[in-house]
C-alpha positions as CSV (number, residue, x, y, z in Angstrom):
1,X,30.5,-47.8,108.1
2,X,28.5,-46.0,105.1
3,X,29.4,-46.9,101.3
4,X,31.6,-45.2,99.1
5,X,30.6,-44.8,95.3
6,X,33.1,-44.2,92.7
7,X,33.1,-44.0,88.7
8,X,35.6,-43.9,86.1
9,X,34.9,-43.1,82.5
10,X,36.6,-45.2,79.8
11,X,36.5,-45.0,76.2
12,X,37.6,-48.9,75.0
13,X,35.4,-51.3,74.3
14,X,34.1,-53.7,77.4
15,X,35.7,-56.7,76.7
16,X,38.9,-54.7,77.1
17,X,38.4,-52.8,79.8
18,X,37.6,-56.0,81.6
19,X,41.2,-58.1,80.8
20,X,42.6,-54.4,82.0
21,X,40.5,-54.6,85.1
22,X,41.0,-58.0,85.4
23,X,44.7,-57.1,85.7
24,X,44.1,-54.4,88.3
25,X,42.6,-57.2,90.5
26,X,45.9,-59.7,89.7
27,X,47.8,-57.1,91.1
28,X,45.2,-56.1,94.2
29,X,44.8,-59.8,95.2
30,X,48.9,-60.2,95.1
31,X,50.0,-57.3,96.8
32,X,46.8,-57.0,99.2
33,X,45.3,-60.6,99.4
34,X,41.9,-58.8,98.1
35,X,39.4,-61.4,96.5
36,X,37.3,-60.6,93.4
37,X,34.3,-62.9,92.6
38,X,33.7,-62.3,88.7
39,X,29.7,-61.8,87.8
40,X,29.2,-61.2,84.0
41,X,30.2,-57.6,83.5
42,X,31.5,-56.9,87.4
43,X,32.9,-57.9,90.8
44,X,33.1,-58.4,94.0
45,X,36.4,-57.5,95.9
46,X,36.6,-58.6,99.6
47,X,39.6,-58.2,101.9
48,X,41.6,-56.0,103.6
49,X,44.2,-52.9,102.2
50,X,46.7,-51.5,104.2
51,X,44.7,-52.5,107.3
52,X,41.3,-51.4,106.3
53,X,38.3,-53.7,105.7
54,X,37.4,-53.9,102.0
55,X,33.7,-55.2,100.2
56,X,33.0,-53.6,97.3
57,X,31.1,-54.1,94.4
58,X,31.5,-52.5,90.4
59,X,30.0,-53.2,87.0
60,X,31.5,-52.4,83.7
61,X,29.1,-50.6,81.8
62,X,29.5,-49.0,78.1
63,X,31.2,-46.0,79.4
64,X,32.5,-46.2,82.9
65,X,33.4,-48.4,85.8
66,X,30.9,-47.9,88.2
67,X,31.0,-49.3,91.9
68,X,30.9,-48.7,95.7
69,X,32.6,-50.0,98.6
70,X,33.2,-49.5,102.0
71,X,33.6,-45.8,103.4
72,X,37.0,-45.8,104.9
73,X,36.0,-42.9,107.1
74,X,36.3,-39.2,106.9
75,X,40.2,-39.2,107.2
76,X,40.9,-41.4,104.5
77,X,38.1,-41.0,102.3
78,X,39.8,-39.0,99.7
79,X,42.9,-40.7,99.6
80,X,40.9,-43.9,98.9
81,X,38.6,-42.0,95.5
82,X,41.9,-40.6,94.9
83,X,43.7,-44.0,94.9
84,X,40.7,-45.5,92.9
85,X,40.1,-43.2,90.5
86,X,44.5,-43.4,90.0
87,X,44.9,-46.9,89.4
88,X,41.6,-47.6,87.2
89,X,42.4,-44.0,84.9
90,X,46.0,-46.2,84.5
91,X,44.4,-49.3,83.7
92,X,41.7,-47.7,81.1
93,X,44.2,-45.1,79.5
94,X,43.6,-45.8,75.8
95,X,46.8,-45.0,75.0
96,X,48.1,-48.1,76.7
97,X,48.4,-51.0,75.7
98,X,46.9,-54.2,78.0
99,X,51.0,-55.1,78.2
100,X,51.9,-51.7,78.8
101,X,49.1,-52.0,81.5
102,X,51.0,-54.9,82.8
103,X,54.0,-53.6,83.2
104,X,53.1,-50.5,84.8
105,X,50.8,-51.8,87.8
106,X,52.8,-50.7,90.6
107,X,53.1,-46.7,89.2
C-alpha cells in the first residue's frame, strides 16, 4: 500500500492546536484502539479503523497539520481525506473552545 498525505490549515497558536489534537487522539485511541506516540510537535498513530490498517505520521507546524498515512486504496481514499480533513477542521475551529472541542468529538 502507497502513503496518503493530508494537511489542515489552523489559525491558533501551537500549543493549542496540540491539547485539541491531543483530544482528537483520546477519542481515536477510545473508540478505535489507535495508538499515538507523541514526538515534540507530532505523532505517530498505529492501529486499525473500521478494519483497515493504520500508520501514520503528522507534525504541527505554524499553520497546518501536516501528515501522511496509509493509502486505504482507491475505494476509500476519499472518504478517508474526507474523514481527516472533518474531524481535524472540528478540532482546529477557532471558534471553539478546547471544551467545546470536547464535547463535540463524536459530530
Amino acid at each position: 500500500m502507497g502513503t496518503m498525505k493530508f494537511e489542515v490549515p489552523h489559525s491558533l497558536p501551537k500549543d493549542e492546536v496540540k491539547k485539541r489534537v491531543e483530544q482528537l487522539l483520546q477519542y481515536w485511541g477510545t473508540k478505535y484502539g489507535v495508538k499515538a506516540d507523541w514526538a515534540t510537535d507530532g505523532a505517530r498513530l498505529v492501529g486499525k479503523v473500521m478494519g483497515i490498517q493504520l500508520d501514520a505520521t503528522f507534525v504541527i507546524t505554524d499553520k497546518a497539520v501536516q501528515g501522511e498515512g496509509t493509502d486505504p486504496g482507491m475505494l476509500l481514499r476519499g472518504q478517508a481525506k474526507s474523514y481527516l480533513q472533518k474531524k481535524f477542521g472540528a478540532v482546529l475551529d477557532p471558534s471553539k473552545s478546547l471544551a467545546d472541542v470536547k464535547n463535540t468529538m463524536d459530530a
